[in-house]
C-alpha positions as CSV (number, residue, x, y, z in Angstrom):
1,X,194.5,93.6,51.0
2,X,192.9,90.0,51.7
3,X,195.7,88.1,53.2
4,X,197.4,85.8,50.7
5,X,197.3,82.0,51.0
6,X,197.8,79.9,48.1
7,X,198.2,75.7,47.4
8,X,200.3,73.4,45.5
9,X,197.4,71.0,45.4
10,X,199.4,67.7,43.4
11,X,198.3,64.1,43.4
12,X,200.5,61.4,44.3
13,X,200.1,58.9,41.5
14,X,203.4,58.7,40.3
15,X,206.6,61.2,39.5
16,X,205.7,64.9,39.2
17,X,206.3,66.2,36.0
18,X,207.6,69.2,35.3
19,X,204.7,71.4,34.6
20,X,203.9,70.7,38.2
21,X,206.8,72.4,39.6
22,X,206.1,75.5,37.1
23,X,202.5,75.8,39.1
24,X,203.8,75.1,41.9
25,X,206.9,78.4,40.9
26,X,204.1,80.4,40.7
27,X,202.2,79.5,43.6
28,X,204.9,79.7,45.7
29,X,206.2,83.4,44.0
30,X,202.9,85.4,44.5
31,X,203.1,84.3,48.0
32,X,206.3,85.5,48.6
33,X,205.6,88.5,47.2
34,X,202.6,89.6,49.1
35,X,204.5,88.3,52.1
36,X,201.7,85.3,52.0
37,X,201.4,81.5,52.5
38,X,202.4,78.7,50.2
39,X,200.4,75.6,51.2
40,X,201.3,72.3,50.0
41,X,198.2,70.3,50.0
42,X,198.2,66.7,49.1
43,X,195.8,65.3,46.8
44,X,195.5,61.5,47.8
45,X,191.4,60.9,47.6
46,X,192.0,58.7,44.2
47,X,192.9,55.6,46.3
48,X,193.0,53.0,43.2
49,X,195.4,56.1,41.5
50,X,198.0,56.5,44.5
51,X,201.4,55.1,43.8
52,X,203.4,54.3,47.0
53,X,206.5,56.6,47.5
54,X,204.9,59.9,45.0
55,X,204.4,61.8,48.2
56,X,207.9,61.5,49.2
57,X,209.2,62.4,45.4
58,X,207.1,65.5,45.3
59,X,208.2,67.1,49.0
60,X,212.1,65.9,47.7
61,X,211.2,68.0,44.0
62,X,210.6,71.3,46.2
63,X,213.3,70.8,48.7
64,X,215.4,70.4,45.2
65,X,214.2,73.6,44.1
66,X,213.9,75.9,47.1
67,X,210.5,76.2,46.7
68,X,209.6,75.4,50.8
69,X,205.9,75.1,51.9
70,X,205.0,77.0,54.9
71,X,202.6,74.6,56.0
72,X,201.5,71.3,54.6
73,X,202.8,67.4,55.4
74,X,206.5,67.4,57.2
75,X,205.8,71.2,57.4
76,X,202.9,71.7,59.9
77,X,200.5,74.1,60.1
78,X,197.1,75.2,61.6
79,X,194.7,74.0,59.6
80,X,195.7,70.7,58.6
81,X,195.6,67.3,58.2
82,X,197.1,68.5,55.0
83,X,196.4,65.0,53.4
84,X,192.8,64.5,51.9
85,X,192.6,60.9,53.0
86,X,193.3,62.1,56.2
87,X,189.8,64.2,55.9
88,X,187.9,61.7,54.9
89,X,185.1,62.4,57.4
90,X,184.9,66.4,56.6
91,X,183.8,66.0,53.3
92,X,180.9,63.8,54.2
93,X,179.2,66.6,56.5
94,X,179.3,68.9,53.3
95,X,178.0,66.6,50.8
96,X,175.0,65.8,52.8
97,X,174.5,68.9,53.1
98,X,174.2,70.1,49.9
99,X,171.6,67.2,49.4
100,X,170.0,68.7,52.4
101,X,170.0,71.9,50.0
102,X,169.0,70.3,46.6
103,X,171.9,70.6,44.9
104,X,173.0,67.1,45.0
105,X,171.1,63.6,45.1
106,X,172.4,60.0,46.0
107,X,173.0,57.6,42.9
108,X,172.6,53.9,43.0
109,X,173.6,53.0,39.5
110,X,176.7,50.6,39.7
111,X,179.9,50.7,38.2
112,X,178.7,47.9,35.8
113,X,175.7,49.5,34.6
114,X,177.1,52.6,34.1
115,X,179.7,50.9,31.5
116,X,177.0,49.1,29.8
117,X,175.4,52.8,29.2
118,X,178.7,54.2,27.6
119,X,179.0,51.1,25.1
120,X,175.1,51.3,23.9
121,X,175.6,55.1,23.6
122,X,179.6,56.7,23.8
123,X,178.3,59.9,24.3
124,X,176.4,59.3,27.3
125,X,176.5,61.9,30.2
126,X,175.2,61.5,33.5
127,X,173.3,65.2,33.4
128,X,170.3,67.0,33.8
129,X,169.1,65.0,30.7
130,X,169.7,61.5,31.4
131,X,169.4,61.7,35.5
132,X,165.4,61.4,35.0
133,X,166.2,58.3,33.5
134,X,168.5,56.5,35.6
135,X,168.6,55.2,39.3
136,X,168.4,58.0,41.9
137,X,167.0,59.2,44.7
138,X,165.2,61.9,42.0
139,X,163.3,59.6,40.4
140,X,163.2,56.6,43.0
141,X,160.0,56.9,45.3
142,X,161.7,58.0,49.3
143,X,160.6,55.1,50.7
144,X,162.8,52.7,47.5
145,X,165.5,55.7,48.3
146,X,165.8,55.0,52.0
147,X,165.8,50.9,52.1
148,X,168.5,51.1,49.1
149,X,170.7,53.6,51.5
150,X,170.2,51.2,54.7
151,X,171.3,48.3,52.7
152,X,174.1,49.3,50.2
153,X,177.3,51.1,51.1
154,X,178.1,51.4,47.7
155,X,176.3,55.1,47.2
156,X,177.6,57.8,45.7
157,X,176.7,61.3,45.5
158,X,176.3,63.2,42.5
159,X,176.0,67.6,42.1
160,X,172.6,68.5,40.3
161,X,173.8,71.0,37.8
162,X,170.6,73.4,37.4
163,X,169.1,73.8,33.9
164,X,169.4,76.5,32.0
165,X,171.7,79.0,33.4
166,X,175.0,80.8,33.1
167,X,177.9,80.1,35.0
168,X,180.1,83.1,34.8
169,X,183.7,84.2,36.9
170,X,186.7,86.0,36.5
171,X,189.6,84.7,35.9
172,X,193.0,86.4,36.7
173,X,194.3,85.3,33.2
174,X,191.7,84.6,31.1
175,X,189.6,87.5,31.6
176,X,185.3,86.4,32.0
177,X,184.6,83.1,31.3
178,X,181.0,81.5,31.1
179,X,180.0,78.1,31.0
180,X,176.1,77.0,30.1
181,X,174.9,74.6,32.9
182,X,173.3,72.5,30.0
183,X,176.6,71.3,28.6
184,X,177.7,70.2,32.1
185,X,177.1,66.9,33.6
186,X,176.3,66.0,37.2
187,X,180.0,65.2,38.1
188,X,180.1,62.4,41.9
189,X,181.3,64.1,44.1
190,X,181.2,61.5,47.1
191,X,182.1,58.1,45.8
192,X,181.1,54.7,47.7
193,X,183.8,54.1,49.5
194,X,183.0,57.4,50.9
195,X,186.1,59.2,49.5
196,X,185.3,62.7,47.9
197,X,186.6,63.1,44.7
198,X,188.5,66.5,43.5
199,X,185.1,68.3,43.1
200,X,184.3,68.3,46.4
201,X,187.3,68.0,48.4
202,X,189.2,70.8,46.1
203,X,186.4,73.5,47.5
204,X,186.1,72.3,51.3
205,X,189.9,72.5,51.6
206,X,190.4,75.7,49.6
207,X,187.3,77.4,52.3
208,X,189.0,75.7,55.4
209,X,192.4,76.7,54.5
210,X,191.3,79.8,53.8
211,X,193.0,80.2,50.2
212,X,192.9,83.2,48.6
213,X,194.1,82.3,45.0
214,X,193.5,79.0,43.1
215,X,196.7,79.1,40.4
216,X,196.6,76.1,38.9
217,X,196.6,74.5,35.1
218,X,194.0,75.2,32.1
219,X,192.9,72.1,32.2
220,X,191.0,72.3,35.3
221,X,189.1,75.7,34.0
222,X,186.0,73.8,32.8
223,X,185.2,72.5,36.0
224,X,185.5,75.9,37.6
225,X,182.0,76.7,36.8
226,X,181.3,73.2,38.8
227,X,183.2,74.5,41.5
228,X,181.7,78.0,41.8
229,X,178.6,76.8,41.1
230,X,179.4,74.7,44.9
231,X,180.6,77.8,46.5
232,X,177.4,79.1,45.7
233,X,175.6,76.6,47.2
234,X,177.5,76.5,50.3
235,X,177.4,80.2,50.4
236,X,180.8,80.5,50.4
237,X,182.9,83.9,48.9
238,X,184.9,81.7,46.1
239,X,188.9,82.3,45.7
240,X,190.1,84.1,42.8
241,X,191.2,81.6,39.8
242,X,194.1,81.9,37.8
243,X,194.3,79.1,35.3
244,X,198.0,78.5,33.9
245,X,198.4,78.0,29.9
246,X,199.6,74.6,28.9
247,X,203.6,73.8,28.2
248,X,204.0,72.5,24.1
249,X,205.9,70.0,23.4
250,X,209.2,71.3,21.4
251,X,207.3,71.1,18.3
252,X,204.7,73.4,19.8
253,X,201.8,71.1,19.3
254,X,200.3,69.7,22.1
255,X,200.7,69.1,25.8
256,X,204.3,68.0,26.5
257,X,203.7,64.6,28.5
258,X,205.9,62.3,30.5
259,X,206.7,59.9,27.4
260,X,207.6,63.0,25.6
261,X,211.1,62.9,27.5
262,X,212.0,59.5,25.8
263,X,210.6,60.3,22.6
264,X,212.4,64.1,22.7
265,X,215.5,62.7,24.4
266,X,215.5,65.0,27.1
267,X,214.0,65.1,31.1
268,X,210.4,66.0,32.2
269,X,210.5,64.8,35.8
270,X,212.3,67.6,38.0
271,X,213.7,63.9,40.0
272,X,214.4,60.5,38.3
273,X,211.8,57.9,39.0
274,X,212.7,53.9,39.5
275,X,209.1,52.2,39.1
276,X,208.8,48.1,39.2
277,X,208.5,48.6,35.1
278,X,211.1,49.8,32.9
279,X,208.6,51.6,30.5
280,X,207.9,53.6,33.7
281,X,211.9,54.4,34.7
282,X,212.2,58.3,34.2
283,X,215.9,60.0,34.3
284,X,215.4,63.6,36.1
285,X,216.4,66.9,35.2
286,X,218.5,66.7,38.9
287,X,220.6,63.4,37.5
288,X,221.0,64.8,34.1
289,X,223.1,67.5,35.1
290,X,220.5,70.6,35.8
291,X,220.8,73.0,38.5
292,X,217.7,73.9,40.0
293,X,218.2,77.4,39.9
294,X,218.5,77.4,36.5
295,X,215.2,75.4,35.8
296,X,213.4,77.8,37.8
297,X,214.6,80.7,35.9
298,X,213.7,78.6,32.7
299,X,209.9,77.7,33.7
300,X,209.3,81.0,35.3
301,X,209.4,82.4,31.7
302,X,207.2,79.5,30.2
303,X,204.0,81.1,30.4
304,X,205.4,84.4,32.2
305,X,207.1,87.4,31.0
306,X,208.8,90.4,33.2
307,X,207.9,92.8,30.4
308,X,210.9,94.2,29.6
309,X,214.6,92.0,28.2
310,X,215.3,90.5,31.3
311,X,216.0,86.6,31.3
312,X,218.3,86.0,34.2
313,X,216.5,86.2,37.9
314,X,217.5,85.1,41.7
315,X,214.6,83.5,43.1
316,X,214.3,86.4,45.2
317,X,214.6,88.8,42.2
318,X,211.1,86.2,40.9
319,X,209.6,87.5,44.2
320,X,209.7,90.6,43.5
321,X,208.9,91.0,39.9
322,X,206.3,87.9,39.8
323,X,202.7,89.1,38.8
324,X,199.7,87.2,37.4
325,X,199.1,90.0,34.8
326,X,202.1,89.5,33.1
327,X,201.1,85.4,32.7
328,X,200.1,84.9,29.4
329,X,197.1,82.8,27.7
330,X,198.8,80.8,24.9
331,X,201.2,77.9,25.8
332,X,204.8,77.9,25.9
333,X,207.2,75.9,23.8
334,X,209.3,73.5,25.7
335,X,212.8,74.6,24.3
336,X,215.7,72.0,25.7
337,X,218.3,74.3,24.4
338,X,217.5,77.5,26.0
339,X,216.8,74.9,29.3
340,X,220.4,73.6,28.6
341,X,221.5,77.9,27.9
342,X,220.0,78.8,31.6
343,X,222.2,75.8,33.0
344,X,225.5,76.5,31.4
345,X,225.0,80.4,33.0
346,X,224.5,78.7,36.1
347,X,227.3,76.4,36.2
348,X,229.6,78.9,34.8
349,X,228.2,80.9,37.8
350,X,228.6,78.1,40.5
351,X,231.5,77.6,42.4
352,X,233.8,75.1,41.8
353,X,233.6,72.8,44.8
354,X,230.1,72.7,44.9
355,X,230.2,71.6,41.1
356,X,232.5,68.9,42.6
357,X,230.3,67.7,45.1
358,X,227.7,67.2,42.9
359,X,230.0,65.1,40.5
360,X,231.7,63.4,43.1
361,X,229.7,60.2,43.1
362,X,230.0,59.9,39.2
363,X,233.8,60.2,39.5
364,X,233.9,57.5,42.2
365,X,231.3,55.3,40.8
366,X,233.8,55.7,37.2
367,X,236.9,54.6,39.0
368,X,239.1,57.3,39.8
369,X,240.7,58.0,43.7
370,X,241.1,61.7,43.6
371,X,240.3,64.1,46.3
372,X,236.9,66.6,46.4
373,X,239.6,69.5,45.6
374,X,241.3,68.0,42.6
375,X,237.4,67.5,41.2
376,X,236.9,71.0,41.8
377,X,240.0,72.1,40.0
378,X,239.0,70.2,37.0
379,X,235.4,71.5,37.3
380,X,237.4,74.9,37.2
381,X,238.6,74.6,34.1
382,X,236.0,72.7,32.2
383,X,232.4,74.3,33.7
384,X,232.5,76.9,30.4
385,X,232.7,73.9,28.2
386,X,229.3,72.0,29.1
387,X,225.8,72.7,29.5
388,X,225.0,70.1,32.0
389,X,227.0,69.0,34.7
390,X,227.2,65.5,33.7
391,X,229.1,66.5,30.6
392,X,232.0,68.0,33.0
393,X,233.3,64.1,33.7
394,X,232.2,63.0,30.3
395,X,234.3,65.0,28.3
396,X,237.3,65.6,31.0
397,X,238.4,62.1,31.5
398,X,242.1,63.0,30.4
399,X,242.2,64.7,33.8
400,X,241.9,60.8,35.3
401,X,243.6,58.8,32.8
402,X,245.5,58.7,30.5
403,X,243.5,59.5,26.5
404,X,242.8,55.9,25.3
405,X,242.5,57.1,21.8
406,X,243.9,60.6,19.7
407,X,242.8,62.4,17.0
408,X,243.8,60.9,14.1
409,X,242.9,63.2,11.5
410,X,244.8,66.1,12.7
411,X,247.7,63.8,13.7
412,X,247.9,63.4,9.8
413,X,248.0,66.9,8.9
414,X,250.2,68.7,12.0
415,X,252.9,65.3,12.2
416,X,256.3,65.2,10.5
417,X,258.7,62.9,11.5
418,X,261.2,65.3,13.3
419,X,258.7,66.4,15.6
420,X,259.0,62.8,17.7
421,X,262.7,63.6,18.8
422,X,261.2,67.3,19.9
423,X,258.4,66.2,21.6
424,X,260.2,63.4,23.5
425,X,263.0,66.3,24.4
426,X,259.9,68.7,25.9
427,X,258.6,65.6,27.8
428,X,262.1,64.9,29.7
429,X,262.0,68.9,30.1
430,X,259.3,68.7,31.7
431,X,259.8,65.7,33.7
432,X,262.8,68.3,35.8
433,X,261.4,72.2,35.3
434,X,259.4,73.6,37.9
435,X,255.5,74.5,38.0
436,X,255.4,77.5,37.0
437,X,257.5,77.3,34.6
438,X,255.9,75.2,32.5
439,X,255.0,77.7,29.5
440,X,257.8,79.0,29.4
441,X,259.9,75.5,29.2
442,X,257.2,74.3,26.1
443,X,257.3,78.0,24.3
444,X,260.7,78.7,25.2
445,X,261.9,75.5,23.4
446,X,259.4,75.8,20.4
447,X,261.4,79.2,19.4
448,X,264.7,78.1,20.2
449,X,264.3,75.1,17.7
450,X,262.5,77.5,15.5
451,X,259.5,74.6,15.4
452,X,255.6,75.7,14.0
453,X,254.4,76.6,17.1
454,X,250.6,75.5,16.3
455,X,251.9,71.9,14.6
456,X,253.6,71.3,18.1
457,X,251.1,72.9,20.2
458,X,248.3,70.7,18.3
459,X,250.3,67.5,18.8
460,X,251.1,68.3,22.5
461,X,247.3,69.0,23.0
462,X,246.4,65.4,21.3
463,X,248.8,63.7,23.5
464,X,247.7,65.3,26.8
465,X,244.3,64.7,26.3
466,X,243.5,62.4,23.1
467,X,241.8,65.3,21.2
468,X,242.0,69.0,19.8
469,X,238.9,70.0,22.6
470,X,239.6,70.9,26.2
471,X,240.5,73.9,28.0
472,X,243.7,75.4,27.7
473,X,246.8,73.0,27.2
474,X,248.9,74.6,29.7
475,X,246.8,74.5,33.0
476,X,245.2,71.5,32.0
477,X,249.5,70.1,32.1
478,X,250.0,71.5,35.4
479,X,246.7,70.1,37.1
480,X,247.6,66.3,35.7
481,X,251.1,66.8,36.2
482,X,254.6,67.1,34.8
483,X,255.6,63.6,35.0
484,X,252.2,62.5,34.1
485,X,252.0,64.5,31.3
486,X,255.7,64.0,30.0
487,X,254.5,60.3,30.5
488,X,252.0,60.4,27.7
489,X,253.7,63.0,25.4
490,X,256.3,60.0,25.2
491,X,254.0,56.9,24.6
492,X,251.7,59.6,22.4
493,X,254.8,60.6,20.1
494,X,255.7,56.7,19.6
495,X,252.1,56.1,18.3
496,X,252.0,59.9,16.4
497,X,255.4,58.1,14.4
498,X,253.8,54.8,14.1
499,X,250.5,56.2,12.5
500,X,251.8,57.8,10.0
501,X,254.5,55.8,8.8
């Protein structure tokens, strides 16, 4: 079998979105399971594009994940620079030569008169129709060609689609795909400045690096005939292409896109992004409370499927079972909920300190002087209660301080005056029994007073923690505290009489 190398090819123009790490999952889990190469390549060539800081962002999303490159910037490798602006001069060598060929020409038409073109005529195309007609070195006499090249830097190089014919491949998803040459235009691929753009650069790389597989998003599949036609050309054997369906937006129609996270209410950036504009701020799935483990088992089944009931996978158990047959053709709803179902697994799976860890700084940031090990308890007792980790502080504040409002509604219903004299006499019980004992001082004293045991236990609940929700009354007690807790059962059983008198 041809050894297996394969790229996570991503531009750095801003914060990568989500469907990026979900090509870059997939990537990185057929290498693993043919024991091959994952190759992070990065994709700066689009100079006026690049946003200072992306690169960082995107090597931080896969250290996030797990998803490691075995070569590529801060990685190393053999067959770097793994940055296209630092290949700038490769790519000039193989674009003169396919002029040398015939399969490109140089293009003098400037950015200006280009523009004016597309306002006399919006569909305008720069192809095998309208190239006869414009500024080249195809219809410009050689001696016109060669004074314009000695005396403007501003060339660029364009690929001569051929006329009439059939672009045809296979694709490991789609099945065979044909494109006709007439419909496609005669993309640059050297600009000016001299920088190749992705048509170029994209098939150098993937022949240098030696890549065996090109898994990458539907969108690119109709410039795949462009880019076998240039293997072609160069007489290169092409990779094998396998073009990813598209992620839906929750309502299933259309691509989700990075304002869809503002407009859904919900992440699409594996990170959050602080940009110099606030339209352009971005809260990540990582700082809204997601494990990374459980967003990988989420997007691996957004456009996959193991083919049998399976949902929950190690990343080793992806390895393993990962194949491109099994990758479907139609998109894949973005569903928050069953994002939010694969996290609360997670959590509930996760041990307790490390939950605290991760909520440590919120805790800190909110006030409270507790150790890591108390967080942890607390994370003990609440992490089957939320679906995001964030919600762990959120709705166990009791645990920190004292409830600054109760639950008014079933104070009305479970309070009769009596029960302040018992619930004052269980808090100065409390304030002397032992640990352990707790239950049975609170039970033992409901049945000895003969008291509604779910009228008391309601009210004790409410005065603990402000409300009827929150894990169960009687470790949530000893974690605060006797005295603690026999504090606020007394100031709670003075408002409880107040309210409803």
């Amino acid at each position: 079998m041809t050894k297996i190398r394969v790229r996570f090819a991503p531009s750095p123009t801003g914060p990568l979105h989500i469907g990026g790490i979900r090509t870059a999952l997939y990537n990185y889990l057929f290498a693993k399971k043919y024991n091959g190469t994952f190759v992070l390549r990065i994709e700066d060539t689009d100079q006026v594009r690049y946003v200072p800081g992306a690169e960082t962002y995107i090597i931080d999303s896969l250290r996030w994940f797990g998803l490691l490159p075995d070569e590529g910037p801060e990685f190393g490798g053999q067959v770097g620079p793994y940055r296209q602006s630092e290949r700038k001069d490769i790519y000039r060598e193989y674009a003169d030569l396919l002029v040398s060929r015939g399969h490109a020409y140089y293009a003098f038409d400037t950015p200006e008169e280009l523009e004016s073109m597309r306002e006399s005529n919006p569909t305008f195309k720069y192809d095998n129709k309208s190239r006869n007609t414009l500024k080249n070195s195809l219809t410009l006499p050689a001696a016109t060609v060669e004074s314009l090249m000695e005396k403007n830097d501003d060339v660029a190089i364009r690929l001569q689609m051929p006329v009439d014919q059939v672009i045809s491949f296979d694709d490991e998803i789609r099945g065979h795909v044909s494109f006709d040459t007439n419909e496609l235009d005669d993309k640059v691929i050297l600009k000016g400045d001299g920088m190749p753009t992705y048509h170029l650069a994209n098939i150098v790389d993937d022949h240098l690096m030696q890549i065996s597989h090109v898994i990458r998003g539907e969108e690119w599949l109709s410039s795949t005939a462009k880019h076998v036609f240039m293997y072609a050309c160069m007489d290169w054997t092409p990779p094998a292409f396998a073009h990813l369906p598209l992620i839906l937006k929750p309502t299933g129609k259309g691509k989700l896109s990075k304002r869809d996270g503002a407009k859904f209410g919900f992440p699409v950036f594996p990170l959050s992004w602080d940009s110099d504009h606030e339209e352009d701020n971005f809260t990540g799935f990582r700082e809204d409370g997601f494990l990374p483990e459980a967003l990988i088992n989420f997007l691996v089944l957004l456009g996959w499927s193991p083919g049998n009931d399976q949902e929950l996978f190690t990343l080793s158990e992806l390895c393993e079972a990962f194949s491109l047959e099994k990758i479907v053709k139609s998109g894949a709803r973005f569903d928050i909920e069953k994002a939010k179902w694969f996290n609360q697994h997670y959590i509930i799976q996760s041990d307790n300190l490390k939950l605290a860890y991760l909520i440590q700084n919120k805790v800190i940031e909110a006030g409270y002087h507790v150790t890591v090990e108390y967080i942890a308890d607390v994370c003990g007792l609440m992490k089957e209660r939320v679906h995001k980790t964030d919600e762990i502080l959120d709705n166990a504040r009791f645990f920190f301080e004292p409830p600054g409002t109760y639950d008014d509604n079933t104070i009305s219903k479970k309070y009769k005056p009596e029960y302040s004299f018992h619930l004052k006499s269980m808090a100065e019980s409390l304030m002397i029994c032992p640990e352990n004992e707790i239950e049975a001082t609170i039970k033992g004293y409901i049945a000895e007073k003969s008291l509604k045991a779910g009228d008391i236990m309601s009210l004790l609940r409410i005065a603990v923690s402000g409300s009827m929700q929150g894990p169960d009354l009687i470790q949530s007690i000893t974690l605060i505290g006797n005295n603690e807790c026999a504090s606020r059962i007394i100031r709670a059983a003075d408002y409880f009489e107040k309210s409803v008198s």
